[in-house]
N, C-alpha and C positions, 0 to 999 in steps of 0.2 A: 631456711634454717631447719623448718620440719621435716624434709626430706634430706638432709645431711645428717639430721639424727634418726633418721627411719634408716638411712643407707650402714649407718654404723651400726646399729642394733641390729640388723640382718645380718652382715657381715660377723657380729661378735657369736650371733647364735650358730650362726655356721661354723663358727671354727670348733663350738661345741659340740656340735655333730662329728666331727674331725677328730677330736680328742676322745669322743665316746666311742668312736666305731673301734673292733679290733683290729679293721688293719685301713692302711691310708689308702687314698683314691690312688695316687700319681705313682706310686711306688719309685721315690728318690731313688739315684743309687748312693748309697752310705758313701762318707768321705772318706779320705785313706787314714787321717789324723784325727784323735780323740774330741778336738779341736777347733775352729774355725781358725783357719791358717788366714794371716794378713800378709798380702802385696806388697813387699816394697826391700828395695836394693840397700836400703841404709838404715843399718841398726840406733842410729837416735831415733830417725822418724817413726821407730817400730817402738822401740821405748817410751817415747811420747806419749804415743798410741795409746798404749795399755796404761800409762800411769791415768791417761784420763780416764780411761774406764774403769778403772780404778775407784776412780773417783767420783765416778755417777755413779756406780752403786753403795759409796759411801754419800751420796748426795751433796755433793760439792761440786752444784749445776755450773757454777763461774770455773772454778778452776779446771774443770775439764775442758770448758770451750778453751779457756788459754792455749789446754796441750795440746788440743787436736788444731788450734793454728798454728801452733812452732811445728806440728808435725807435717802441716801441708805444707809449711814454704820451709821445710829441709828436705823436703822428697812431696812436689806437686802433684804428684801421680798415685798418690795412696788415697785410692777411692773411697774405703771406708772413712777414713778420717772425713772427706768430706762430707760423708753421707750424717753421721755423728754430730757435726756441726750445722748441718741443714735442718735435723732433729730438736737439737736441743736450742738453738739461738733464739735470741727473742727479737734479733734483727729483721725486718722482711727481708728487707734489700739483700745480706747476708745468706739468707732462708734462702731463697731465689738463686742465686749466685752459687751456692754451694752445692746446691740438688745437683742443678745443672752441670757442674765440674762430675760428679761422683755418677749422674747416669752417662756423662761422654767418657771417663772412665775406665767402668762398668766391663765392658767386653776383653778389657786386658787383666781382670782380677780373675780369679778362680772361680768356680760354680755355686761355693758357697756365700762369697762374698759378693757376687750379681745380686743372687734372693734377698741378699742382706738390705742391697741399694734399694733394689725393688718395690719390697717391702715398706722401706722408708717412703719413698719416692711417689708410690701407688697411692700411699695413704696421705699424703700431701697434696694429692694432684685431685683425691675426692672419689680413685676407686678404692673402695673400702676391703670389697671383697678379693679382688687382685692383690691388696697388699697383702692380705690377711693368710690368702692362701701360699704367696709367694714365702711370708714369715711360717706358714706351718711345715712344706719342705725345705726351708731351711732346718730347724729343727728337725727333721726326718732325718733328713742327713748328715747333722752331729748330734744324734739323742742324750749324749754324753756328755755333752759342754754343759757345765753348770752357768756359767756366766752366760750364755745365749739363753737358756731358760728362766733367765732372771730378769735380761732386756723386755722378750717376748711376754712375759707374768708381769712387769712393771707397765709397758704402755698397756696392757688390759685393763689393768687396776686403772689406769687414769681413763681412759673410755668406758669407764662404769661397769666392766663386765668381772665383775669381783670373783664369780663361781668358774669362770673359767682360768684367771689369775691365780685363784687356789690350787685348781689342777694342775697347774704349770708349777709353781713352787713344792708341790708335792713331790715330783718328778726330780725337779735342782735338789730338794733334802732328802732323796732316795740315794740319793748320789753322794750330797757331802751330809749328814744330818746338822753341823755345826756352821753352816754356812752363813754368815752374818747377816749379808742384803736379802736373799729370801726367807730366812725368819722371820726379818722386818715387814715384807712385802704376806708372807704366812700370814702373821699375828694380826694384820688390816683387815686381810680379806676373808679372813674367819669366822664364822661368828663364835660366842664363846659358850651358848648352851650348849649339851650336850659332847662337848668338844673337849673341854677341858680333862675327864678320865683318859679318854684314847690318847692324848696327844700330851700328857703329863711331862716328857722330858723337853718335848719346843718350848713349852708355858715356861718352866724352869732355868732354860737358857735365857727366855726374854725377862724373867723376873727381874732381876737386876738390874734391867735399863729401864725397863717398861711394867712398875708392878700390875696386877691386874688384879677385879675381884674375883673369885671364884664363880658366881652366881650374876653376873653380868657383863656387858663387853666396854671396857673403858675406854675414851676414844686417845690413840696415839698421844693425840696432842695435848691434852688434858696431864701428862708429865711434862711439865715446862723444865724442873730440873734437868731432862735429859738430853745432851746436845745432838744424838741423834732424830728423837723428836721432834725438834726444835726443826730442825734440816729437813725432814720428812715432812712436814707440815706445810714450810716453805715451799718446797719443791713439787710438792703437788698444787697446790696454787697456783704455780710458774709454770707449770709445766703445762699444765691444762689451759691456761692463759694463754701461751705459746700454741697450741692444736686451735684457740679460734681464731687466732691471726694466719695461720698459714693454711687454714680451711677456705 
């Protein structure tokens, strides 16, 4: 166990190196779409798709697995979907089952959506720094996807690396500033000294779900009124719970 969290903590500091240097080691070539385009012949399974992700960055960890299974058995061949439910289940057996669909796959998706598997995949299997690297050219080569910079800032946050999960949600609110799930993901990994001047218009959008004091950092969960709260609390619990079983 001490040496899978030695492997992670190197892995996470590397990626901070990655994010600090000005320019990348591997030099992606950029995608052709703003986007990370998904694989697949049939517009439900593509609608599925997104409605679950939808919904994990709303944290609504059950109903997304639901949609990323209706989306695999209306089109078995959309790798991300598997990769997504290999991620996020709390099933091993399922866990297992699914990687393995999503890296056999793999070679029929696009280039961005391999990294995508990989990334999951790598970091299931226990190389840390493979996944890590394979999820940083993903992002190389859609810098612009807000939602991939929300996935990549969300699992950091849950593998403890909060300063680099901040740099990554900085990047998704360069892009959209009002973007709900990396506010959420912002306002965690922050702390609140010092913070609170520069950053006055995030504080002010989360106000209202998530008041805070001025003068120290309230923890999420401590608003039980709020059902995203609520859900975010949840979901890191589960989630994290889920990364020791399939470690």
């Amino acid at each position: 166990m001490h040496r899978v969290a030695l492997m992670k903590t190197c892995a996470v500091l590397a990626l901070g190196l990655c994010l600090a240097a000005p320019l990348y080691a591997h030099h992606v070539k950029k995608g052709d779409s703003t986007t990370l385009p998904v694989t697949t012949s049939s517009a439900k399974a593509r609608e599925l798709y997104e409605k679950g992700m939808a919904d994990y960055e709303n944290l609504y960890l059950e109903r997304c697995n639901d949609e990323w299974r209706a989306a695999v058995i209306d089109d078995p061949n959309l790798a991300v979907a598997w990769a997504w439910i290999a991620f996020n289940s709390s099933n091993p057996q399922e866990v297992s089952k699914a990687r393995s669909r999503a890296k056999e796959l793999a070679p029929k998706a696009t280039p961005g959506e391999q990294l995508m598997v990989a990334w999951i995949s790598k970091v299931q299997e226990g190389d840390f720094l493979g996944g890590i690297t394979a999820m940083n050219d993903m992002l190389e080569m859609y810098p612009h996807d807000k939602h991939l910079l929300y996935l990549a800032g969300n699992w950091l946050m849950l593998e403890d690396g909060n300063e680099q999960a901040q740099k990554i949600m900085e990047k998704a609110l360069s892009i959209d500033k009002n973007f709900p799930a990396a506010l959420k993901i912002w306002l965690i990994s922050t702390p609140a000294t010092g913070s609170l001047p520069r950053h006055s218009q995030r504080w002010t959008a989360m106000s209202s779900c998530c008041p805070r004091s001025p003068t120290r950092r309230i923890p999420m969960e401590s608003c039980s009124a709020c059902p995203a709260t609520s859900r975010a609390r949840s979901s890191t619990i589960a989630l994290r719970s889920r990364s020791i079983l399939t470690s």
